[in-house]
Predicted model as a PDB file, atoms N, CA, C, CB and O in Angstrom, pLDDT in the B-factor column:
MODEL        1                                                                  
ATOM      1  N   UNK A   1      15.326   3.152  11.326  1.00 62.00           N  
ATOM      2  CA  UNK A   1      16.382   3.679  10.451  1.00 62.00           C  
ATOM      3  C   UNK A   1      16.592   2.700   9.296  1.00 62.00           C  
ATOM      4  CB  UNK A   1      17.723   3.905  11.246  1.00 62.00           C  
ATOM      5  O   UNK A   1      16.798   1.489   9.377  1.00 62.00           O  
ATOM      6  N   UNK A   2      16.489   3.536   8.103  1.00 66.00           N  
ATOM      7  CA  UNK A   2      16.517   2.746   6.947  1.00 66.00           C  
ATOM      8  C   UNK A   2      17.937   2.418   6.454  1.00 66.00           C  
ATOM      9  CB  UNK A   2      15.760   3.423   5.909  1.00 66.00           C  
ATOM     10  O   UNK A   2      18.794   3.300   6.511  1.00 66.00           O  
ATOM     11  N   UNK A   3      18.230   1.209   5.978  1.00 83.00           N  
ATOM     12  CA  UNK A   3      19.758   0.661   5.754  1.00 83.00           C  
ATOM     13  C   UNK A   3      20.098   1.574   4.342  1.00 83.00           C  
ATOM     14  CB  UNK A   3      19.871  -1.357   5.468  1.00 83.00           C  
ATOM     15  O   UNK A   3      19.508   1.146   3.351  1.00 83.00           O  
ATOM     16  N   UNK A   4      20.792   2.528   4.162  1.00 85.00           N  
ATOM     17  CA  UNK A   4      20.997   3.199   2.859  1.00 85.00           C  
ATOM     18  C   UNK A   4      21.054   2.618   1.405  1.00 85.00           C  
ATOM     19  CB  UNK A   4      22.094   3.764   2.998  1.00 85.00           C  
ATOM     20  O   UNK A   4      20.677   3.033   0.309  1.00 85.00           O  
ATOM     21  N   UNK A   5      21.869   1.143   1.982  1.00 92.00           N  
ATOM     22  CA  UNK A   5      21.862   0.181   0.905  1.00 92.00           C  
ATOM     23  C   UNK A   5      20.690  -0.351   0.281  1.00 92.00           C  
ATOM     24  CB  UNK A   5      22.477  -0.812   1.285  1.00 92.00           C  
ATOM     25  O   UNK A   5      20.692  -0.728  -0.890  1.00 92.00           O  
ATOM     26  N   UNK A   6      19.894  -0.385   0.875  1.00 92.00           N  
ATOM     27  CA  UNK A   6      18.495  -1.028   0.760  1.00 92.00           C  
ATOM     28  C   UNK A   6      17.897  -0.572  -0.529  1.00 92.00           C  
ATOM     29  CB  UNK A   6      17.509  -0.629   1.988  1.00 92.00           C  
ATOM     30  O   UNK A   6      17.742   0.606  -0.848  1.00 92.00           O  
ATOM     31  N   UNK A   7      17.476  -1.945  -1.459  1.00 94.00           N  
ATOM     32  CA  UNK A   7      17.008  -1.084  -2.685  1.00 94.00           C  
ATOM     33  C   UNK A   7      15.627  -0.523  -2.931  1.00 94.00           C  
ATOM     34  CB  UNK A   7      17.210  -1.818  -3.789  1.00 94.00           C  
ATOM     35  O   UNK A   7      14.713  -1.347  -2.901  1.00 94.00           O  
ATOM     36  N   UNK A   8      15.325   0.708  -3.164  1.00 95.00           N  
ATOM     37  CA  UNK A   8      14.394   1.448  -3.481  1.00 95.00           C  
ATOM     38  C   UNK A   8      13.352   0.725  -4.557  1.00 95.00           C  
ATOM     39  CB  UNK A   8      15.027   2.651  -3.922  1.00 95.00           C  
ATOM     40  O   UNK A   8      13.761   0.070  -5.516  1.00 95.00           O  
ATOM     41  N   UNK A   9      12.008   0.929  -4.271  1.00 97.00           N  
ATOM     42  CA  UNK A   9      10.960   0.669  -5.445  1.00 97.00           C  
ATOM     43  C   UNK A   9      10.254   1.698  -5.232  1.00 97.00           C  
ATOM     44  CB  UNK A   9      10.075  -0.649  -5.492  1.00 97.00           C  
ATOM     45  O   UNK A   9      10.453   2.544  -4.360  1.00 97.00           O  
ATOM     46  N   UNK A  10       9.119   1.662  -6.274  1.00 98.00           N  
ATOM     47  CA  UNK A  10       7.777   2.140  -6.211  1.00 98.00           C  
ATOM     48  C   UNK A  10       7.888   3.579  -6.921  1.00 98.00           C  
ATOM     49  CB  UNK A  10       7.206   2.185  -4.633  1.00 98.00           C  
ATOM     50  O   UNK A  10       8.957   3.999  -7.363  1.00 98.00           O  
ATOM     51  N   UNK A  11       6.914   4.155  -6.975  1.00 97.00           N  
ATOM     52  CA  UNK A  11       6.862   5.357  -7.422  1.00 97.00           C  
ATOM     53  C   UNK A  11       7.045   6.705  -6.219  1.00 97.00           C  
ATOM     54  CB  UNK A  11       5.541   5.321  -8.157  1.00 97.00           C  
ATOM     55  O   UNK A  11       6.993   7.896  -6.525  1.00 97.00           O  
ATOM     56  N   UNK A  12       7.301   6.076  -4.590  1.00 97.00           N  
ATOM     57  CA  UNK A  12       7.382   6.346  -3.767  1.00 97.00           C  
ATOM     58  C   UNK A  12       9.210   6.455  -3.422  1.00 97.00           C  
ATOM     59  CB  UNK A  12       6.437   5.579  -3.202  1.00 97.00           C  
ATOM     60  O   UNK A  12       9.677   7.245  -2.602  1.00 97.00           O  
ATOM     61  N   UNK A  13       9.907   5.635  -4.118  1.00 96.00           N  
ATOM     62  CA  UNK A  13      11.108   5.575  -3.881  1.00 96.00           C  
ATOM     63  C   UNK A  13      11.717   5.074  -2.606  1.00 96.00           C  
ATOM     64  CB  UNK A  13      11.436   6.618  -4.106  1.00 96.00           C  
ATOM     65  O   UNK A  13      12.893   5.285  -2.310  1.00 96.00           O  
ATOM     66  N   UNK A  14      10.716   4.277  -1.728  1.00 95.00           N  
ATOM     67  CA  UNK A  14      11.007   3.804  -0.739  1.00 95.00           C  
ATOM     68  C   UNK A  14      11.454   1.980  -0.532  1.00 95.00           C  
ATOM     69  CB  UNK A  14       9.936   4.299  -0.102  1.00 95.00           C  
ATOM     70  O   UNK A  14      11.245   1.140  -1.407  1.00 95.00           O  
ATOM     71  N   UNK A  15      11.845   1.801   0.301  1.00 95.00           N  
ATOM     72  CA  UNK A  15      12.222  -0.245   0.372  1.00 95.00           C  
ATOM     73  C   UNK A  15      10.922  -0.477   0.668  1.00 95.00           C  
ATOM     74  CB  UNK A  15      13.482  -1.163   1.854  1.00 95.00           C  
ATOM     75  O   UNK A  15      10.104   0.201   1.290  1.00 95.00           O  
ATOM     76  N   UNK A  16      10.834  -1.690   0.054  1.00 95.00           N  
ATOM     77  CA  UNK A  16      10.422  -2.963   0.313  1.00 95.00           C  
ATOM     78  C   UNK A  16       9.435  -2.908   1.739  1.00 95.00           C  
ATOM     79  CB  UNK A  16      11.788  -3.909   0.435  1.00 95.00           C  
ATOM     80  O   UNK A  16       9.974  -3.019   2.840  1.00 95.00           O  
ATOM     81  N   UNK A  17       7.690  -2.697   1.587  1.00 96.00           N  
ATOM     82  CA  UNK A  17       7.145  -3.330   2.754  1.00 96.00           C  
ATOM     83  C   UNK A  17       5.415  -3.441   2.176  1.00 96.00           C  
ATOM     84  CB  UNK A  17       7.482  -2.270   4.333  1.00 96.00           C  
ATOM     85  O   UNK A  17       4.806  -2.857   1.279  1.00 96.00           O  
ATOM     86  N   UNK A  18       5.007  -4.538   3.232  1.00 97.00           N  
ATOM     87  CA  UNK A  18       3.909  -4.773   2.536  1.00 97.00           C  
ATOM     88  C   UNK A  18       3.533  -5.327   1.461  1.00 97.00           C  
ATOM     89  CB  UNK A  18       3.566  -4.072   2.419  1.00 97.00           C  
ATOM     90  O   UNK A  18       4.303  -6.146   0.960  1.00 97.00           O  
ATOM     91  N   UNK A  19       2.566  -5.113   0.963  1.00 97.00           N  
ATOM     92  CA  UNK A  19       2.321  -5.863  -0.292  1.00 97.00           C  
ATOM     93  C   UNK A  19       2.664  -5.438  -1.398  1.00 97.00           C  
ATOM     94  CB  UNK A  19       1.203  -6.109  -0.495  1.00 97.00           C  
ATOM     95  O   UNK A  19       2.786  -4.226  -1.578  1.00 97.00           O  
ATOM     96  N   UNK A  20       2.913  -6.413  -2.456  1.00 98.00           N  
ATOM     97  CA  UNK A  20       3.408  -5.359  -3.204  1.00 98.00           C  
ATOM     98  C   UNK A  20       3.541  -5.998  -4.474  1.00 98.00           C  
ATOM     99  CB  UNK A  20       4.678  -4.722  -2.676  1.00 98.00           C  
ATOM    100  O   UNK A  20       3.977  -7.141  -4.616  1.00 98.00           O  
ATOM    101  N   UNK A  21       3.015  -4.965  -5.740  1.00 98.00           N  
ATOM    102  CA  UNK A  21       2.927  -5.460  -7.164  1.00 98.00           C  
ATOM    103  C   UNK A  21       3.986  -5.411  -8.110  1.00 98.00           C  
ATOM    104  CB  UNK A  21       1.991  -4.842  -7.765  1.00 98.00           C  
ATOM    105  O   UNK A  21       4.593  -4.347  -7.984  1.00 98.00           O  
ATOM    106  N   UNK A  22       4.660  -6.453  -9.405  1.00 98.00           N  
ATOM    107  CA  UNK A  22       5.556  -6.543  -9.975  1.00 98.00           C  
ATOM    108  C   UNK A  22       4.702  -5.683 -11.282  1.00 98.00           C  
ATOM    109  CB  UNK A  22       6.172  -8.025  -9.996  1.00 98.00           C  
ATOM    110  O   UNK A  22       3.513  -5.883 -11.533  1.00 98.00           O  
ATOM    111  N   UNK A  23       5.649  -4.630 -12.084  1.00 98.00           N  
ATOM    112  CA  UNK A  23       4.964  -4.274 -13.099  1.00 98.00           C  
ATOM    113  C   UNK A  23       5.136  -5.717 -14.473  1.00 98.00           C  
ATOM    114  CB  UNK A  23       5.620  -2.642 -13.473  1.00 98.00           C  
ATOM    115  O   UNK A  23       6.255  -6.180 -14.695  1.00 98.00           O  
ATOM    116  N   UNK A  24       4.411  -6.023 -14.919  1.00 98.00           N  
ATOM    117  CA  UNK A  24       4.933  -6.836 -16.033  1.00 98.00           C  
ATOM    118  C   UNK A  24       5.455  -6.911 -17.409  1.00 98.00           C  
ATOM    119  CB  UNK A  24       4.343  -7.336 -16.147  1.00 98.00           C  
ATOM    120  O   UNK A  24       5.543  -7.876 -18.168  1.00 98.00           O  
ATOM    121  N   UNK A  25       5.856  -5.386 -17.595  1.00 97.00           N  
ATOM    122  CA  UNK A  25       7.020  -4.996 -18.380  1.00 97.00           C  
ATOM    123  C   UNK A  25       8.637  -5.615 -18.042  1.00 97.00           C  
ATOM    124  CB  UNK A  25       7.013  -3.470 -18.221  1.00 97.00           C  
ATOM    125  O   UNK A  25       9.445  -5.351 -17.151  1.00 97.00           O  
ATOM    126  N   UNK A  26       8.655  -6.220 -18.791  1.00 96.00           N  
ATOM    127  CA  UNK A  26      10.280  -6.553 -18.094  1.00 96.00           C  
ATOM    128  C   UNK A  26      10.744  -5.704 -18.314  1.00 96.00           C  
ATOM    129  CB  UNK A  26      11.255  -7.600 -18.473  1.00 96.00           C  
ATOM    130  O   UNK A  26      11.830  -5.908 -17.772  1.00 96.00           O  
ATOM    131  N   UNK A  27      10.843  -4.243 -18.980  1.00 95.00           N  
ATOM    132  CA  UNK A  27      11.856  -3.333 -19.043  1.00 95.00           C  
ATOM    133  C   UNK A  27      11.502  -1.832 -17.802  1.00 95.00           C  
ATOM    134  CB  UNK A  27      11.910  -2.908 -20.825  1.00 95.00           C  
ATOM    135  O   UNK A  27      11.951  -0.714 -17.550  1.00 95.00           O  
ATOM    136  N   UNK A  28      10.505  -2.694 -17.380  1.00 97.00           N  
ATOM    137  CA  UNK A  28      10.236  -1.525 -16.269  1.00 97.00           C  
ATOM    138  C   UNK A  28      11.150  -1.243 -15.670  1.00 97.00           C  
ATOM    139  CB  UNK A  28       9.364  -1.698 -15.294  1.00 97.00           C  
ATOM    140  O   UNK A  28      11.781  -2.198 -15.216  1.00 97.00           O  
ATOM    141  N   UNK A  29      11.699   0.222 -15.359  1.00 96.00           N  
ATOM    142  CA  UNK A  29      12.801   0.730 -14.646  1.00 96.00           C  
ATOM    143  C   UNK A  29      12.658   0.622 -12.834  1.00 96.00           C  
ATOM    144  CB  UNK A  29      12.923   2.300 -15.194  1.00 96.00           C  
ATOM    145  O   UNK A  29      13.435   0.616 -11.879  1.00 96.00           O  
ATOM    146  N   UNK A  30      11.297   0.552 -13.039  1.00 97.00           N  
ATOM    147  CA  UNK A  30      10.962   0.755 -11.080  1.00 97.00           C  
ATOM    148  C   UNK A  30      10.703  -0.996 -10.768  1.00 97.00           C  
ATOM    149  CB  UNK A  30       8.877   2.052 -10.509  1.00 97.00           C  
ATOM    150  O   UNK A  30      11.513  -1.469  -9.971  1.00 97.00           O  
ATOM    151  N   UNK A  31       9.727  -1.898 -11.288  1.00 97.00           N  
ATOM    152  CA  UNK A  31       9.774  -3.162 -11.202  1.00 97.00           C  
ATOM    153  C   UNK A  31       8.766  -3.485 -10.420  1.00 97.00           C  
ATOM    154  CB  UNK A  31      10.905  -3.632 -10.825  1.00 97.00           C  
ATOM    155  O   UNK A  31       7.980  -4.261 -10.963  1.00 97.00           O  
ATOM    156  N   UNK A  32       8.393  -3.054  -8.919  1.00 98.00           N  
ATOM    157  CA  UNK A  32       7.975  -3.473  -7.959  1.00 98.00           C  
ATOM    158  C   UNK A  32       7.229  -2.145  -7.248  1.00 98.00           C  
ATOM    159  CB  UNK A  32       9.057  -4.185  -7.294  1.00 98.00           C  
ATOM    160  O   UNK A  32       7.799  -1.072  -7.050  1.00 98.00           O  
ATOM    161  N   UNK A  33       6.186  -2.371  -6.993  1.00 98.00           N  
ATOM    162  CA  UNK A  33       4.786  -1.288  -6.472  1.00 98.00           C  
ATOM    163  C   UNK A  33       4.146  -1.502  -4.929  1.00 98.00           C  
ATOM    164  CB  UNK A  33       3.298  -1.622  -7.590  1.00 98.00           C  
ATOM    165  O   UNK A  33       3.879  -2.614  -4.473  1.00 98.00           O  
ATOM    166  N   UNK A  34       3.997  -0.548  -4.387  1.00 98.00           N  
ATOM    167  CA  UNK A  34       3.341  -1.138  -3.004  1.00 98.00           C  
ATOM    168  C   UNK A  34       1.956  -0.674  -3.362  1.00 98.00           C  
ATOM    169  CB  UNK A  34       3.967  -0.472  -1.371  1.00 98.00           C  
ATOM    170  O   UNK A  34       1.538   0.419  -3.742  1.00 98.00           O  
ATOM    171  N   UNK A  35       1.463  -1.641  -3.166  1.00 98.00           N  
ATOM    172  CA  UNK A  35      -0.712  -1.412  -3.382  1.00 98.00           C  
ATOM    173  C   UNK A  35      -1.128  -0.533  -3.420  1.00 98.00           C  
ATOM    174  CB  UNK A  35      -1.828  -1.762  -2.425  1.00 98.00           C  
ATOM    175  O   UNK A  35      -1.872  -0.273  -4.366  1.00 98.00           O  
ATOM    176  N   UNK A  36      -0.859   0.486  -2.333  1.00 98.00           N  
ATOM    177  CA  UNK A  36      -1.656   1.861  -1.756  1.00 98.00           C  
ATOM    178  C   UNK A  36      -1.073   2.973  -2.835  1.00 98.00           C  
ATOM    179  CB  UNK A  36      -1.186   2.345   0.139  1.00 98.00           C  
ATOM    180  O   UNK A  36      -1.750   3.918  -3.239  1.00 98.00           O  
ATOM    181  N   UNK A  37       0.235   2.720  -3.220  1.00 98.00           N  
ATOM    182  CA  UNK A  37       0.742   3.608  -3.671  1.00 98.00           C  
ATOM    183  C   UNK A  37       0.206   3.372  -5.689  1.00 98.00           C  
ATOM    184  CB  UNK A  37       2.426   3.503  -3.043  1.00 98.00           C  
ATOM    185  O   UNK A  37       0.614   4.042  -6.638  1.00 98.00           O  
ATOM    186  N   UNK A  38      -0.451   2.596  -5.701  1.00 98.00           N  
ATOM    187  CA  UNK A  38      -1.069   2.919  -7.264  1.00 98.00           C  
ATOM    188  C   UNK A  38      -2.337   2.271  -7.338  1.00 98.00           C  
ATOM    189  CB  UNK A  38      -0.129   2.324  -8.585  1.00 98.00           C  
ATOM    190  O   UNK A  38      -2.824   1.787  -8.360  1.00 98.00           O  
ATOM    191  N   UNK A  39      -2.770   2.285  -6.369  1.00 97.00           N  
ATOM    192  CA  UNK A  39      -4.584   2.001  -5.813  1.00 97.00           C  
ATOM    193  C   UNK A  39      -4.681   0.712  -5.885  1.00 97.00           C  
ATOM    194  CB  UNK A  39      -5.992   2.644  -6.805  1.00 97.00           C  
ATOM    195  O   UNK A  39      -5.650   0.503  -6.615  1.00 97.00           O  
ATOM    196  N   UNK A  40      -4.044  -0.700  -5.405  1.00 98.00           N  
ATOM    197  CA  UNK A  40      -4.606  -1.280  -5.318  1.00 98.00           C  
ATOM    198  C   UNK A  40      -4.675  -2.066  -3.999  1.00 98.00           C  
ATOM    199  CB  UNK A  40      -4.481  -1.613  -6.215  1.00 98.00           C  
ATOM    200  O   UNK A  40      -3.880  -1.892  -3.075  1.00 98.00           O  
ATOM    201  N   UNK A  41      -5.992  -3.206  -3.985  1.00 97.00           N  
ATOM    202  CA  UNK A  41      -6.576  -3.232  -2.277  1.00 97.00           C  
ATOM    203  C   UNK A  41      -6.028  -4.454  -2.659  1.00 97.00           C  
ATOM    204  CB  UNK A  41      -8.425  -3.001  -1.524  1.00 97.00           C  
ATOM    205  O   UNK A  41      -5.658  -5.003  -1.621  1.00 97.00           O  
ATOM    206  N   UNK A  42      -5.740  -5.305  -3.828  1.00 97.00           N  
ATOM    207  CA  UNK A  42      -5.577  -6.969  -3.459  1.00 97.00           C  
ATOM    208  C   UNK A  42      -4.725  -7.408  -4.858  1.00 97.00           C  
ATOM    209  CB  UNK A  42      -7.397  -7.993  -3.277  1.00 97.00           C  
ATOM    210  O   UNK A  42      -4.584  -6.616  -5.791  1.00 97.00           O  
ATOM    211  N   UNK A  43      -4.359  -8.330  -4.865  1.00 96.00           N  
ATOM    212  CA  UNK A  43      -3.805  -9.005  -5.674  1.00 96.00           C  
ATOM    213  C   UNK A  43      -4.435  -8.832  -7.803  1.00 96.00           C  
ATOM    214  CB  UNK A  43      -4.068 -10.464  -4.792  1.00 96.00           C  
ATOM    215  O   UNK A  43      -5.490  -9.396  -8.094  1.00 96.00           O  
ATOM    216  N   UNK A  44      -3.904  -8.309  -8.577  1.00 96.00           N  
ATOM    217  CA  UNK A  44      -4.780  -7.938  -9.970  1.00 96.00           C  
ATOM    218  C   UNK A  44      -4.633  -9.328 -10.396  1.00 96.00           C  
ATOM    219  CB  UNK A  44      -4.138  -6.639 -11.208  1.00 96.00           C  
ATOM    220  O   UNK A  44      -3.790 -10.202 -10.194  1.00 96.00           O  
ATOM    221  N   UNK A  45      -5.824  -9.241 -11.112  1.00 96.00           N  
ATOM    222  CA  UNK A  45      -6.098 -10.844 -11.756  1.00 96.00           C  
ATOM    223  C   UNK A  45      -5.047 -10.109 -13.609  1.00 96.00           C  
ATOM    224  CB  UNK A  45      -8.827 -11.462 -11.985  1.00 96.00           C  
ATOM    225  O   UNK A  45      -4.985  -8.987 -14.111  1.00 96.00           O  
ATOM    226  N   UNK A  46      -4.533 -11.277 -13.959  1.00 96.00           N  
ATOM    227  CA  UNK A  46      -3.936 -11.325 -15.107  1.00 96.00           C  
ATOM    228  C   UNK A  46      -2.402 -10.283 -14.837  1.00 96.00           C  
ATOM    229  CB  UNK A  46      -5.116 -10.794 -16.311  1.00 96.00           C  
ATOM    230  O   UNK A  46      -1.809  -9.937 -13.816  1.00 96.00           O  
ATOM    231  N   UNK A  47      -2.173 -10.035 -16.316  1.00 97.00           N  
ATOM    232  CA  UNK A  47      -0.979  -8.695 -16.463  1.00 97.00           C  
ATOM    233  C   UNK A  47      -1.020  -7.956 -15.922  1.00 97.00           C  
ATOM    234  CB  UNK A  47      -0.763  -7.960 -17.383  1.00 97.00           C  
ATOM    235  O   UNK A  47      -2.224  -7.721 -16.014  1.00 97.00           O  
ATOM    236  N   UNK A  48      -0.540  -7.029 -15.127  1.00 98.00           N  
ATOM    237  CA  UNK A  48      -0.432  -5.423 -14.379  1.00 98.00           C  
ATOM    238  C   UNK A  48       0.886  -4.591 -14.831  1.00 98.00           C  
ATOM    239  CB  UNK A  48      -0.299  -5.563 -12.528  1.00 98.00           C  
ATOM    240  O   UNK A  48       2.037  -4.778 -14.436  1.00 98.00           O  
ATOM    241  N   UNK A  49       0.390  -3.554 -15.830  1.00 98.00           N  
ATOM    242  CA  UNK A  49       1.576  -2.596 -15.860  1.00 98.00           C  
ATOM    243  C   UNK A  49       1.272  -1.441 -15.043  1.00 98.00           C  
ATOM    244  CB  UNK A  49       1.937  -2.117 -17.288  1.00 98.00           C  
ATOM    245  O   UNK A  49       0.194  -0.854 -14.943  1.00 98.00           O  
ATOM    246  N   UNK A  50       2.566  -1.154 -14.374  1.00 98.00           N  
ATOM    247  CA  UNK A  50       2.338   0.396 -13.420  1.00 98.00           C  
ATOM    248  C   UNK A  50       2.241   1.331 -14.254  1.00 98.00           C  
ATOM    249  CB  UNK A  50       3.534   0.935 -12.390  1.00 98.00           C  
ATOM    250  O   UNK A  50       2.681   1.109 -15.382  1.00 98.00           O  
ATOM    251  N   UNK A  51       1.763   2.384 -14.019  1.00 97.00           N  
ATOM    252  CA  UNK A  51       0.933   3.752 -14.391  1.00 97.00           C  
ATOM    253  C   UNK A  51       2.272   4.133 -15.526  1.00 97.00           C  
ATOM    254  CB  UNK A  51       0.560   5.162 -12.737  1.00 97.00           C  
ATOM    255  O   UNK A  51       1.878   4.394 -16.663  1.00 97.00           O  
ATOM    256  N   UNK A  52       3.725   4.180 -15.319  1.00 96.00           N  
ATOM    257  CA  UNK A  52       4.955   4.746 -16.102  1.00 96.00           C  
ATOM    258  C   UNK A  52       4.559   3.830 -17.120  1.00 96.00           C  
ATOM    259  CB  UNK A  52       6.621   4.652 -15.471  1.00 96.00           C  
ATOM    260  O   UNK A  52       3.986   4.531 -17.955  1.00 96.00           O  
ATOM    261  N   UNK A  53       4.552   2.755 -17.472  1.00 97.00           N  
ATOM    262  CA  UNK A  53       4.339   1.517 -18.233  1.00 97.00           C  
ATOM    263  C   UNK A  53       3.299   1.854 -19.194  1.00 97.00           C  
ATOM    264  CB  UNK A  53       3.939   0.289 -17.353  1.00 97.00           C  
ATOM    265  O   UNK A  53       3.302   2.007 -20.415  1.00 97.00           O  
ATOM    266  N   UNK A  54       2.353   1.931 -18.232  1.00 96.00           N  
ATOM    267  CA  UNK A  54       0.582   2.011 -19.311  1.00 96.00           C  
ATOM    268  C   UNK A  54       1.058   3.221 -20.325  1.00 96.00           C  
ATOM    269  CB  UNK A  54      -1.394   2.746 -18.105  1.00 96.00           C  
ATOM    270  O   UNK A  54       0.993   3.314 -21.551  1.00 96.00           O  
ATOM    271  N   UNK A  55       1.559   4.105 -19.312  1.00 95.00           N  
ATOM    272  CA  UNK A  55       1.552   5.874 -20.328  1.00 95.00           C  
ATOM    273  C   UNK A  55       2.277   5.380 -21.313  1.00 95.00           C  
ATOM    274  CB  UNK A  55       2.464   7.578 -19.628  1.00 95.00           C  
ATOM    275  O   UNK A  55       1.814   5.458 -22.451  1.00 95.00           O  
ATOM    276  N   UNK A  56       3.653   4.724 -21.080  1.00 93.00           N  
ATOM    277  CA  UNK A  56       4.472   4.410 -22.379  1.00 93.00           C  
ATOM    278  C   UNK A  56       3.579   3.879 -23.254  1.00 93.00           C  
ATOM    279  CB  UNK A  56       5.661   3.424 -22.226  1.00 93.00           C  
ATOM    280  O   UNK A  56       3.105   4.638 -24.100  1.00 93.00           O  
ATOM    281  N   UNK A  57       3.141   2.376 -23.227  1.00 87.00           N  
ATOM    282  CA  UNK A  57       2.592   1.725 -24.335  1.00 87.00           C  
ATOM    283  C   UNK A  57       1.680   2.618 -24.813  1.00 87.00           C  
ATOM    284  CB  UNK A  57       2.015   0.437 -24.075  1.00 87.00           C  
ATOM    285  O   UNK A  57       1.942   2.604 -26.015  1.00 87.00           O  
ATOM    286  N   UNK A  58       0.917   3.269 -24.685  1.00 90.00           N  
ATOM    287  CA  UNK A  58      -0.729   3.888 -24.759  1.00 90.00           C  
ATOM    288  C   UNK A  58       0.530   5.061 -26.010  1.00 90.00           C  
ATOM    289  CB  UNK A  58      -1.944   4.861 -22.546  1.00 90.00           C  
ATOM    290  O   UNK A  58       0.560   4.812 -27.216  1.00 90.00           O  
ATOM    291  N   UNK A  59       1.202   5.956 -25.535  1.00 89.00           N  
ATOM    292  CA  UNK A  59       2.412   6.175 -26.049  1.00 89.00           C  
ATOM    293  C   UNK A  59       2.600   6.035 -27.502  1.00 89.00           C  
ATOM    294  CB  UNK A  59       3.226   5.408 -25.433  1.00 89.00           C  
ATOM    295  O   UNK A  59       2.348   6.831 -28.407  1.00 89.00           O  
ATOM    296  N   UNK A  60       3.093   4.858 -27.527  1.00 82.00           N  
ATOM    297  CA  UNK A  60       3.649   4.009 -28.179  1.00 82.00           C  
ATOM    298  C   UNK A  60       2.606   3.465 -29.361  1.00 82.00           C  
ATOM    299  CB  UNK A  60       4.151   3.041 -27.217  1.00 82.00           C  
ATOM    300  O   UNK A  60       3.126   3.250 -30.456  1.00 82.00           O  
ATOM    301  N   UNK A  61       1.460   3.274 -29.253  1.00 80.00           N  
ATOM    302  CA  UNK A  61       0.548   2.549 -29.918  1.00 80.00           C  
ATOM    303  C   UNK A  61      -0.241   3.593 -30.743  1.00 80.00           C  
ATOM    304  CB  UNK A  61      -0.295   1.705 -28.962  1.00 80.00           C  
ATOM    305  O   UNK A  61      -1.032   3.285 -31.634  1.00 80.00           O  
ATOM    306  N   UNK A  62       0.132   5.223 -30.251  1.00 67.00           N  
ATOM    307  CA  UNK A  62      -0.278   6.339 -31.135  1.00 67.00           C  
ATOM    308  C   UNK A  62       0.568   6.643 -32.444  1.00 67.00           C  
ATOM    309  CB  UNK A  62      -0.274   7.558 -30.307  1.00 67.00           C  
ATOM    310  O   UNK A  62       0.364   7.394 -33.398  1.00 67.00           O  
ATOM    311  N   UNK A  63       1.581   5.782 -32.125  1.00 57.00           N  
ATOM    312  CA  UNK A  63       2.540   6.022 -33.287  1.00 57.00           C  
ATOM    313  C   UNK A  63       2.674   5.476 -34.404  1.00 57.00           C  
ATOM    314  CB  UNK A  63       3.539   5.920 -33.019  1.00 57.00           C  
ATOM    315  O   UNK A  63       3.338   5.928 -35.337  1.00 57.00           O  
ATOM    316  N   UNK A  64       1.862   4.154 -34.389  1.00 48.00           N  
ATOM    317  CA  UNK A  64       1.677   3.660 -35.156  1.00 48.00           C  
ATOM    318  C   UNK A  64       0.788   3.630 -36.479  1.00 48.00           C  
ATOM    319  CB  UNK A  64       1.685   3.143 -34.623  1.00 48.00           C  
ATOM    320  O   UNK A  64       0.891   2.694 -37.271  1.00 48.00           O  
TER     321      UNK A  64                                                      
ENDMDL                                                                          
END                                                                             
């Protein structure tokens, strides 16, 4: 039984388990990723933005 309080991540909307990736947007609204849930098997070498992130910038860089 999950504590209600418990804060939610991921694109899954679930707490905290396992491993798990920081997006490196600081304005990311979600923040924190569990591996499986945006394909990854291990730790990303360098920057990692989650999938909401990439679409924005990619987004963002058409506008220019």
């Amino acid at each position: 039984q999950n504590d209600p309080n418990e804060p939610r991540y991921c694109l899954c909307n679930q707490v905290s388990y396992g491993d798990m990736v920081g997006c490196d947007n600081d304005d990311c609204p979600i923040e924190w990723f569990h591996y499986g849930c945006v394909g990854l098997t291990q730790a990303p070498k360098g920057k990692w933005f989650c999938p909401q992130c990439t679409a924005a910038i990619k987004r963002r860089g058409r506008r220019n």
